[in-house]
C-alpha positions in Angstrom: 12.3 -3.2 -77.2 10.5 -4.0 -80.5 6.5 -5.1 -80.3 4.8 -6.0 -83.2 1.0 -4.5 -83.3 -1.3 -7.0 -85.2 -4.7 -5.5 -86.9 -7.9 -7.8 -86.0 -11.2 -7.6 -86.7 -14.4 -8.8 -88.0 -14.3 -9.0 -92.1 -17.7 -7.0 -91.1 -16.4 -4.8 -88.8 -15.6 -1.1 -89.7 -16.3 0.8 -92.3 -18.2 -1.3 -95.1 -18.1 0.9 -98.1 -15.8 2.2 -100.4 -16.9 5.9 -99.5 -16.5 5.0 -95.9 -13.0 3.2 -96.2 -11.7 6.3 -97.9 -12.9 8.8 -95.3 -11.3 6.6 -92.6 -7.9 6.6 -94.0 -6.9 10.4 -93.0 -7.0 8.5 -89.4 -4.4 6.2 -90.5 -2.1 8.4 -92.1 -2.2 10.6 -89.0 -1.6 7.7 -86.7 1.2 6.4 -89.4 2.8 10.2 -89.3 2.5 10.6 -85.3 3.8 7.1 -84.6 7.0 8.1 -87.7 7.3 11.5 -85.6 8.0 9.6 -82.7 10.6 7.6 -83.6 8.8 4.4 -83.0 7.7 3.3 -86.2 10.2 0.9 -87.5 7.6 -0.6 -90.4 4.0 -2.2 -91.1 2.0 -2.8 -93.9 -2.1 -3.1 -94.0 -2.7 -7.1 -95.4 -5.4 -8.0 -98.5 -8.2 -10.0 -97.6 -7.8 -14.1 -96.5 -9.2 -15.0 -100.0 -6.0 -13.9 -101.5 -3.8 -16.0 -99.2 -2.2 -19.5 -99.8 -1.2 -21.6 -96.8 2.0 -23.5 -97.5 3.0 -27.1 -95.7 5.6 -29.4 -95.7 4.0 -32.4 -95.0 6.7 -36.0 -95.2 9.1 -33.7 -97.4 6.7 -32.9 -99.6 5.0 -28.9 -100.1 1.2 -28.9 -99.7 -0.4 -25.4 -100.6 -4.2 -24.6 -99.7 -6.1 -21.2 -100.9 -6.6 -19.5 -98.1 -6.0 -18.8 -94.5 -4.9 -22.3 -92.9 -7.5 -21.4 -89.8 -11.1 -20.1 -89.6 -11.1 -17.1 -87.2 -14.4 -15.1 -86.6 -11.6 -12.0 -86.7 -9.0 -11.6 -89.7 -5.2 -10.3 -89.5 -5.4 -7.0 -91.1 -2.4 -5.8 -91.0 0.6 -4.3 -88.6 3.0 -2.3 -87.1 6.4 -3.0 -86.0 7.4 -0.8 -83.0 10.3 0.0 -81.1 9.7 1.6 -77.4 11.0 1.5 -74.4 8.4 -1.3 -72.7 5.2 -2.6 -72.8 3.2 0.1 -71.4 4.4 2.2 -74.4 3.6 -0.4 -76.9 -0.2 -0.8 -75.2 -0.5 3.1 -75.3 0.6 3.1 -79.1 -2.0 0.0 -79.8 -4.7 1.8 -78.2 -4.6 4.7 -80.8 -5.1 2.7 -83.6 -8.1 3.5 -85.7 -9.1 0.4 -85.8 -9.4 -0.3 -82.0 -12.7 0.5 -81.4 -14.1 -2.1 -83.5 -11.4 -4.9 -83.6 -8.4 -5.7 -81.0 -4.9 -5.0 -81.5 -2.7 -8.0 -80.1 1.1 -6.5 -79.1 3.4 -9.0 -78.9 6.9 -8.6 -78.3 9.6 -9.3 -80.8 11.7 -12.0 -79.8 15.7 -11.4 -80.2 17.8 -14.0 -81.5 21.4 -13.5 -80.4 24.0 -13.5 -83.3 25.0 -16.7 -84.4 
């Protein structure tokens, strides 16, 4: 079964600095390379900051676009990993290795499958 692992936390949370960014990514390229080892890792990528974002809308046929995340969260969507693993249990112990864990929370939420058409 496939669980996607979605990346939150606090745009303050974590490492602050440059300096301090860089010395945590070794942790993610481990957890990247151990989760790849496994089999599991079916994709992911780590997301730039809200400010970058645009919100589309179709609102009466007609596209409405907003800079920006279309909600105000106290913790931002940082990125993800898509996961494939036998059940739940395995996709929880996978999300509890992140590095990012122990300052934000990883939401795993299964993939739904849509039957062939």
């Amino acid at each position: 079964m496939q669980y996607a692992l979605l990346i939150y936390s606090a745009a303050d949370a974590g490492p602050q600095t440059e300096e301090a960014q860089m010395a945590e990514m070794p942790k993610w390229f481990a957890y990247t390379e151990e989760l790849a080892q496994s089999g599991a890792h079916k994709g992911g990528e780590a997301l730039q900051m809200p400010d970058t974002a645009t919100t589309v809308r179709v609102r009466d046929g007609q596209r409405v676009t907003t800079d920006g995340p279309f909600a105000e969260t106290k913790e931002i969507l940082g990125g993800f990993y898509l996961i494939d693993v036998p059940d739940i249990d395995a996709a929880i112990a996978w999300a509890e290795k992140i590095p990012a864990a122990p300052y934000g929370s990883i939401e795993v939420r299964p993939i739904m499958e849509i039957p062939d058409a």
